[in-house]
C-alpha positions in Angstrom: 0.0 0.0 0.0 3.4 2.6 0.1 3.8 5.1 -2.3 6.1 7.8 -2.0 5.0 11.6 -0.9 7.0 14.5 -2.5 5.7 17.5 -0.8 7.7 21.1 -1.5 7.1 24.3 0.5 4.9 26.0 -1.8 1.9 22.8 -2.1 2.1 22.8 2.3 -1.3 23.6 3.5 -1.0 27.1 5.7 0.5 26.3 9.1 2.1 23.3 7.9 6.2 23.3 7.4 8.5 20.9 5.7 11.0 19.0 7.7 13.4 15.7 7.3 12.9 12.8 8.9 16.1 13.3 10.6 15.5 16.6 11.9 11.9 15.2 13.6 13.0 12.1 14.9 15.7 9.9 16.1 16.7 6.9 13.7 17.3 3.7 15.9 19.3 1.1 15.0 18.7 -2.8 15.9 21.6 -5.1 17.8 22.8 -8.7 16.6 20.5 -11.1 18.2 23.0 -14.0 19.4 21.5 -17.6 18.8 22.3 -18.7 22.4 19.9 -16.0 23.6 16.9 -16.5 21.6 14.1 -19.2 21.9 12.8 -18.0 25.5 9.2 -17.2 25.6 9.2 -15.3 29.0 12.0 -12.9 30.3 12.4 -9.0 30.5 12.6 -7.3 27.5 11.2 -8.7 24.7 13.0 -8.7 21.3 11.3 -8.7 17.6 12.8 -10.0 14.4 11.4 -9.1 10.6 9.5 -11.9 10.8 7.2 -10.5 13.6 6.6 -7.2 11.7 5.4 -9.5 8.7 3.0 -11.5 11.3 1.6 -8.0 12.5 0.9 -6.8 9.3 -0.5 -9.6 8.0 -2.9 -9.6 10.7 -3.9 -5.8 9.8 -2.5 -4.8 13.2 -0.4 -1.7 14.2 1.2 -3.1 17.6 4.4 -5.5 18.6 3.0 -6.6 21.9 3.6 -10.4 22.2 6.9 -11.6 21.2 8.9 -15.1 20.6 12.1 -14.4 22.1 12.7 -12.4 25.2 15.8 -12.1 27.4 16.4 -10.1 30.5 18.4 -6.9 31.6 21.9 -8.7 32.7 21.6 -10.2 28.7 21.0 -6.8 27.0 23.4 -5.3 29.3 26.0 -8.2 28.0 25.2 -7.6 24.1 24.8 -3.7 24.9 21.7 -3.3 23.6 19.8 -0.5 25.0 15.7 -1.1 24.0 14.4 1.2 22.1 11.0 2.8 23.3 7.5 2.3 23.0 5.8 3.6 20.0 8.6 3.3 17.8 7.9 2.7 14.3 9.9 -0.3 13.2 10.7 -1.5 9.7 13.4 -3.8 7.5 16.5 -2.2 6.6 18.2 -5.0 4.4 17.5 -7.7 2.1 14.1 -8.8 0.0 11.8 -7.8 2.7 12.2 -4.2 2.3 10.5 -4.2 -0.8 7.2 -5.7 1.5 7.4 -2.1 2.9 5.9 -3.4 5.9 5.7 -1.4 9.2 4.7 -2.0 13.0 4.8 0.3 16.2 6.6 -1.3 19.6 3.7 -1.4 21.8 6.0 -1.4 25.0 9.9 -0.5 24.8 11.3 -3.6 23.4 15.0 -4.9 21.3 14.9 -5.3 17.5 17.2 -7.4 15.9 20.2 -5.5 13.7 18.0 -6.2 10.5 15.4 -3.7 11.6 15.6 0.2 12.1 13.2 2.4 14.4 12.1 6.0 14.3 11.1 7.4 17.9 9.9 10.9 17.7 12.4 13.7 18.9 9.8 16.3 20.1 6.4 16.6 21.6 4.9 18.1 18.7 5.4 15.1 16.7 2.7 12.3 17.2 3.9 8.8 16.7 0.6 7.5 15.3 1.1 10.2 12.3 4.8 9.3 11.9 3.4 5.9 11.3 1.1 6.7 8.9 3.3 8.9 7.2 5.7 5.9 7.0 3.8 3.3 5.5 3.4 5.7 3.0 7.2 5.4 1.5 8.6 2.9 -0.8 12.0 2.4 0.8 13.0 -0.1 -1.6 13.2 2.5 -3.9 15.8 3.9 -1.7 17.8 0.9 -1.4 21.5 -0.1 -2.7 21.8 -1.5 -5.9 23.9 -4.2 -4.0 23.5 -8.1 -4.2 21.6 -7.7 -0.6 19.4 -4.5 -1.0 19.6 -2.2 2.2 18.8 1.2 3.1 21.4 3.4 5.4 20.3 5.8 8.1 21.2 8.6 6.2 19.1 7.6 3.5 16.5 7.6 6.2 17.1 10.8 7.5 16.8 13.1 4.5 12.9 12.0 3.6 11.2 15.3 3.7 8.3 15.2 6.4 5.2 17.3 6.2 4.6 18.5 9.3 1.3 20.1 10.5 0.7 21.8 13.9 0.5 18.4 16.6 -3.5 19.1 16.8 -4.0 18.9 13.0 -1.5 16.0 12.9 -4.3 14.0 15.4 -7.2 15.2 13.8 -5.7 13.8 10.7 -4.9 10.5 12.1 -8.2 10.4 14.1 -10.0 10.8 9.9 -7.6 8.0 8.4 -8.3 5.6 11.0 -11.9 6.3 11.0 -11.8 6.1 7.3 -9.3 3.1 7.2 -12.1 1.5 9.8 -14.9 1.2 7.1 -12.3 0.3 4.7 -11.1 -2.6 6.8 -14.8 -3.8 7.7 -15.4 -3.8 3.9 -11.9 -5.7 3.1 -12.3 -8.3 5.6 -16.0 -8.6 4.2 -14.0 -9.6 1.1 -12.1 -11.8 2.3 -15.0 -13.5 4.0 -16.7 -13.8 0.7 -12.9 -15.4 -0.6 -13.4 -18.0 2.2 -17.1 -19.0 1.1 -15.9 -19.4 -2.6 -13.1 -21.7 -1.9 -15.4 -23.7 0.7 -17.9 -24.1 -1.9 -15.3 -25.0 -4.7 -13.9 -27.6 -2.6 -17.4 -29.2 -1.6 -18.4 -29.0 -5.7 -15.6 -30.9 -6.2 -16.3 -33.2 -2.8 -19.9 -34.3 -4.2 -18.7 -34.7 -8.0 -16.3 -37.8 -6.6 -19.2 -38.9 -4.5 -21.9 -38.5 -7.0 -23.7 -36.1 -5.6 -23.5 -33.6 -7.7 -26.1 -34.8 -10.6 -28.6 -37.4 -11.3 -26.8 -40.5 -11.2 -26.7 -42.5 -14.9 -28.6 -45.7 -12.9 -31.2 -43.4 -11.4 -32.1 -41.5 -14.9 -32.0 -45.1 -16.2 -35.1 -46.3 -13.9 -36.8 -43.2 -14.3 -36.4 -43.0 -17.9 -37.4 -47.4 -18.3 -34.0 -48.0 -20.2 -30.6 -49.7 -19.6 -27.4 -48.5 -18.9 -23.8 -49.3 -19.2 -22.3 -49.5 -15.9 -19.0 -48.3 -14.6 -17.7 -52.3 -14.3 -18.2 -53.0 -18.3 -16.6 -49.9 -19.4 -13.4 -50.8 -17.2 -13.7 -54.1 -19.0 -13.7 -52.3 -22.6 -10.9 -50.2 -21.0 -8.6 -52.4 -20.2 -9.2 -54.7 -23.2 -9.0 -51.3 -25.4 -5.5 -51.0 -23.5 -3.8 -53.6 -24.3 -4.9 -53.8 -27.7 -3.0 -50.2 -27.8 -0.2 -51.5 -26.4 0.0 -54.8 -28.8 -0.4 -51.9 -31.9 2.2 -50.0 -30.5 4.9 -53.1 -30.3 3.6 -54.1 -34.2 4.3 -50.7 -35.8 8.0 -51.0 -34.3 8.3 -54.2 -36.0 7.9 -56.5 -33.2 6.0 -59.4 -32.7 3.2 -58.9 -29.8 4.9 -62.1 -28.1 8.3 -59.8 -27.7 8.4 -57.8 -24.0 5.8 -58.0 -21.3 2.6 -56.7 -21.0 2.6 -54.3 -17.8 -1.1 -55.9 -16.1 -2.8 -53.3 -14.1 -3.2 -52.7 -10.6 -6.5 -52.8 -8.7 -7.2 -50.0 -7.0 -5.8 -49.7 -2.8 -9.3 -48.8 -1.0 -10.8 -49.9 1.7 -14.3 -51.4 2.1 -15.5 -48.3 3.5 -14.5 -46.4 0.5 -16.0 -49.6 -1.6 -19.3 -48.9 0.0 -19.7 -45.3 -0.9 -20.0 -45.6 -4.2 -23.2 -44.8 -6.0 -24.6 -47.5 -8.0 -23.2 -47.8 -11.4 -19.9 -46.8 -10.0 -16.4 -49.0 -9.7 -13.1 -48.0 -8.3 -9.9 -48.1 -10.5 -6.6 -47.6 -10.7 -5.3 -44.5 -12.2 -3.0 -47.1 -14.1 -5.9 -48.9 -15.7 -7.3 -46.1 -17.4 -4.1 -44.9 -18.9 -2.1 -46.3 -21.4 0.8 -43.6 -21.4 2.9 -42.3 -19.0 6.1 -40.5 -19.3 8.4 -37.9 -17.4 9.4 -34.4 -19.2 12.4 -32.8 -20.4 15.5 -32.9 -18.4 17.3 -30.1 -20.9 17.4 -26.4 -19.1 15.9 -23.8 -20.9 18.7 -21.7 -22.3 17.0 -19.6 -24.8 15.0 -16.3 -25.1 12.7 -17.7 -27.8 12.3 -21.4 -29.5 10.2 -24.1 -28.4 8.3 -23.2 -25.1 8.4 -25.5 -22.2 6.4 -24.9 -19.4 7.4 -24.0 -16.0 6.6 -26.1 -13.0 4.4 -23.3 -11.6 2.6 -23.5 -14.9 0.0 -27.0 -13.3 -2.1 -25.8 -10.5 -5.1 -28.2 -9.8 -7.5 -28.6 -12.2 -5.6 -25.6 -14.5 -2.4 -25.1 -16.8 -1.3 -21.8 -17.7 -0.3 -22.1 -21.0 1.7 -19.0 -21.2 3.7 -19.8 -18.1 6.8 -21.0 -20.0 10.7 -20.6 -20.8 12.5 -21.6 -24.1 14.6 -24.6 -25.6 17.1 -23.3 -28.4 16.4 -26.8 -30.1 14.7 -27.7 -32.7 10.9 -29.4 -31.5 12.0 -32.6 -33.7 14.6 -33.4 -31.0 11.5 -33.2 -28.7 9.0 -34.5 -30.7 8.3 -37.7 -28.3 7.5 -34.8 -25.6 5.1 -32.6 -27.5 1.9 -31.9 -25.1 -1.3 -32.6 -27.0 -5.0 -31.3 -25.6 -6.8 -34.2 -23.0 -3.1 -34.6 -21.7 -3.2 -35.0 -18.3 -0.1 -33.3 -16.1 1.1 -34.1 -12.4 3.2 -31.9 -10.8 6.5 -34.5 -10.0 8.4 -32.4 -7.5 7.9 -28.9 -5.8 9.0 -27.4 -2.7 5.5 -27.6 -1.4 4.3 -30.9 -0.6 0.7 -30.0 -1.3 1.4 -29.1 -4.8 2.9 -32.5 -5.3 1.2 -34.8 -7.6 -1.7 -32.0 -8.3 -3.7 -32.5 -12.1 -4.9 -30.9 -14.4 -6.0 -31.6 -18.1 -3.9 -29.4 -21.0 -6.5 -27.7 -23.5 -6.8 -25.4 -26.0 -3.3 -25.7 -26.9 -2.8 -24.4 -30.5 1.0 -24.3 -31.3 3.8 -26.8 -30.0 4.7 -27.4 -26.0 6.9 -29.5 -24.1 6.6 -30.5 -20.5 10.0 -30.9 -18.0 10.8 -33.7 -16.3 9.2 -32.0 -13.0 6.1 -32.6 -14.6 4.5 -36.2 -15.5 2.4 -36.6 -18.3 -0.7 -39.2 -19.1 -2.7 -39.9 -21.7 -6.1 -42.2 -21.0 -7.1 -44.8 -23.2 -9.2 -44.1 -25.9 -12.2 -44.2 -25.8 -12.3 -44.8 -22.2 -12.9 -42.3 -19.1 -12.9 -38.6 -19.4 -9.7 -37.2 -18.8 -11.5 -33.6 -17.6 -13.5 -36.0 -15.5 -10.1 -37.7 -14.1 -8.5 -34.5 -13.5 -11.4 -33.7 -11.3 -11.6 -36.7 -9.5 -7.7 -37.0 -9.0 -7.5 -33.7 -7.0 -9.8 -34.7 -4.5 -11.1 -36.7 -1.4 -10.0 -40.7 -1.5 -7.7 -40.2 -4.8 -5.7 -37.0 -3.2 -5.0 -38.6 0.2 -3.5 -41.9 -1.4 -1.2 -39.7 -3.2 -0.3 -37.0 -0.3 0.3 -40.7 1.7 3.2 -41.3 -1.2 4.9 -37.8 -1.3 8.5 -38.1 0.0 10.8 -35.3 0.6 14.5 -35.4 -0.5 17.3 -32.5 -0.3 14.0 -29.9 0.7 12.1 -30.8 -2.7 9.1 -33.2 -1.9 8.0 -35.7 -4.9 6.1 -38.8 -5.9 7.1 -41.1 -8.9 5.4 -42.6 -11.7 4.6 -45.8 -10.1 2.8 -43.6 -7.4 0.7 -42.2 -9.7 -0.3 -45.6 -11.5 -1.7 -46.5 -8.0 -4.2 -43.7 -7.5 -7.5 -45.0 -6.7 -10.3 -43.3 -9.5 -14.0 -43.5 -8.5 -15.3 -44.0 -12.4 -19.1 -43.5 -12.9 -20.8 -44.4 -16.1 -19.6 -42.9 -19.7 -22.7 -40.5 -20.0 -22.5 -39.5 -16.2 -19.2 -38.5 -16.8 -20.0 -35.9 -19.2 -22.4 -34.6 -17.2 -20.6 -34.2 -13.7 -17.8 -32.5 -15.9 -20.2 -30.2 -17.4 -21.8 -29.4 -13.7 -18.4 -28.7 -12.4 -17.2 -25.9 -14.9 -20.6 -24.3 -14.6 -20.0 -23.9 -11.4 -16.3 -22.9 -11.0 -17.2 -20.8 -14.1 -19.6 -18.9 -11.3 -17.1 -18.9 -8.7 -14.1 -17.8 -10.8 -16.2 -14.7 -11.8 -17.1 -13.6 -8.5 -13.7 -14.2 -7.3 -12.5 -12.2 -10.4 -15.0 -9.3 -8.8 -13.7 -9.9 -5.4 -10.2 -9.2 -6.3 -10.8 -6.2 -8.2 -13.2 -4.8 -5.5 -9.6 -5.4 -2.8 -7.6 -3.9 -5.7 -9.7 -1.0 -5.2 -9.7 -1.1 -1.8 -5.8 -0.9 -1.7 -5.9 2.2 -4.2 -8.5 4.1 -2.2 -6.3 3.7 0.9 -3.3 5.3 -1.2 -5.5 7.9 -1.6 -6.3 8.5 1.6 -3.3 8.5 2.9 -1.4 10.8 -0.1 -4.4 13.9 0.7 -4.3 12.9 4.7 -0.3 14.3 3.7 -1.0 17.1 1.6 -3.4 18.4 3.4 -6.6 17.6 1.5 -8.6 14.9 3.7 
């Protein structure tokens, strides 16, 4: 929400005069926090790192009251670190958290760690809940050292010009922006209440389309209807005979007898006979390997190019969404690749990431129009055809019985957590009906369709949320609120 205010002399509201932050206050420096001190969660003085400046301002809170580490007099004394009092503003003064431009007040006088700096007002006619204000409204990383580790220097500090109004105004001003910031608040967190709801309801969409609940089932519009219906147990059967006739076409056209190499036989699905018993009528559980009949890691070849053949990122597979334009370059030619070219009803997996949660997420490519590759942090699949849905897998996969197998397989090596191939083939599907299918696909984008454009609403309504509190803070400090 920081923006920087220039004000000069001659655009000063009358009474008002321009100082430096120097001249108004004193700049306070942090002390090196020693590692044998830290960790105690009662003591004397307590002692705040960056960290607990994020947390406050995360929380949409102003004051560092309750901290993690404390240590007592005899330790300060023995570090000589003097506290620095309450109703300091504190804020990062090196590395990528300056550019957060996040700011706190001490609520009680209190250490910071030699990563933060303070400014404590020098007079009485300087109110600390103005300087505060006035603070969040500068972007010190635009101040900051072009230096591998970006920092700011006291002086750099002191010579920000400060409007300064008489100490009355300067409270009647803070007393309008908080009352105005107060309705803007209640309106944000309403927001974000609304932000909640949607990705309740998103999740329990997706909850009943595994279940079945989210449409007629194919075996109750059968009855209703007086006709017959192929249930989920014969079109496994046609799938996995429709499988390995695939694979037996595959070992003919490289001119090799179907007798040559072993046919990989399927896996029934791990579920127990709770989960067996859920299922609607019409329904059968399989394996994710039984319904595919292709299954391949990406690219291990670094992008190295500006332009070429894309290949998408690893952040690119979200669940139940690829971004087709999140993507780097390979200088080579796409024949060298050709084996790795995406095609739409692709399904991807997410192999590896440094979140465990994002592990083994799916989602179906489509409306691709030109050629993509995938790296090898991302697994590929391709059902057999004709066979299940692959938008209706991608669903399924992300969710209730199917997710928790995988999450149970994600293993964590070297900080990166990831599943294998062999993981996925094991996935347990819940597979309605052909027809029922279609139709639980179809329910499901109608609805996220809704839910993506109110969230689409919701985000631009915060957007402009965010500007209108820039505003009110840039005329609060020229003298026009």
């Amino acid at each position: 929400m920081s923006f920087n205010v220039k004000p000069t002399n001659e655009c000063l509201p009358p009474g008002w005069k321009l100082t430096t932050l120097g001249e108004s206050c004193r700049v306070l420096a942090g002390f090196g926090f020693p590692e044998r001190l830290q960790g105690r969660t009662q003591g004397e003085i307590p002692f705040f790192k960056v960290g607990d400046i994020s947390a406050v301002w995360k929380r949409n809170e102003r004051f560092l009251n309750d901290a993690k580490h404390y240590i007592s007099y005899a330790d300060a004394s023995s570090i000589r670190a003097r506290p620095l009092p309450a109703n300091t503003i504190v804020f990062a003064k090196i590395g990528a958290a300056i550019a957060l431009n996040r700011r706190a007040m001490l609520g009680t006088a209190a250490l910071v760690d030699n990563n933060i700096m303070g400014l404590s007002p020098s007079f009485d006619n300087l109110d600390a809940r103005f300087l505060f204000h006035y603070v969040c409204t500068l972007k010190l990383d635009e101040l900051s050292r072009a230096t591998t580790v970006p920092s700011v220097r006291k002086s750099d500090i002191e010579n920000i010009s400060l409007p300064l109004p008489p100490v009355f105004e300067q409270r009647c001003i803070v007393a309008e922006i908080e009352k105005q910031f107060t309705r803007l608040d209640a309106g944000v967190a309403s927001l974000k209440r609304v932000q909640a709801a949607l990705k309740r309801y998103c999740a329990s969409v997706l909850k009943a389309a595994c279940e079945g609940r989210l449409v007629a089932t194919e075996a109750e519009l059968a009855r209703k209807e007086g006709r017959s219906y192929e249930p989920a147990t014969e079109l496994l059967t046609r799938i996995l005979r429709q499988r390995r006739t695939e694979w037996e076409s595959v070992r003919a056209a490289k001119c090799q007898t179907t007798g040559k190499g072993q046919y990989e036989e399927t896996r029934t699905p791990e579920v127990s006979g709770e989960a067996l018993a859920m299922l609607p009528e019409g329904w059968t559980w399989a394996s994710l390997g039984q319904l595919i009949g292709y299954l391949r890691n990406g690219i291990s070849t670094k992008p190295d190019a500006e332009d070429g053949l894309p290949i998408l990122r690893i952040s690119a597979v979200r669940p139940l969404s690829v971004n087709l334009s999140d993507v780097r370059f390979l200088g080579e030619s796409q024949n060298n690749f050709a084996d790795y070219l995406l095609a739409n009803g692709d399904l991807l997996f997410t192999r590896y990431n440094g979140n465990p949660e994002l592990v083994g997420v799916c989602a179906m490519v489509h409306g691709l129009t030109y050629p993509l590759v995938h790296p090898d942090k991302l697994i590929r699949a391709k059902l057999v055809s004709p066979g299940a849905l692959p938008s209706f897998v991608s669903v399924v996969a992300n969710v209730g019985i199917s997710r928790r197998y995988l999450a149970k397989r994600v293993r964590t090596t070297a900080g990166q957590a990831g599943i294998s191939g062999g993981d996925l083939k094991g996935i347990p599907i819940p597979l309605p009906p052909s027809a029922e299918q279609k139709r639980i696909v179809e329910e499901v984008e109608r609805r996220i369709s809704v839910i993506v454009e109110i969230e689409a609403t919701v985000k631009a309504n915060l957007k402009r949320a965010e500007r209108l509190r820039q505003s009110i803070l840039h005329r609060a400090f020229t003298g026009n609120l």
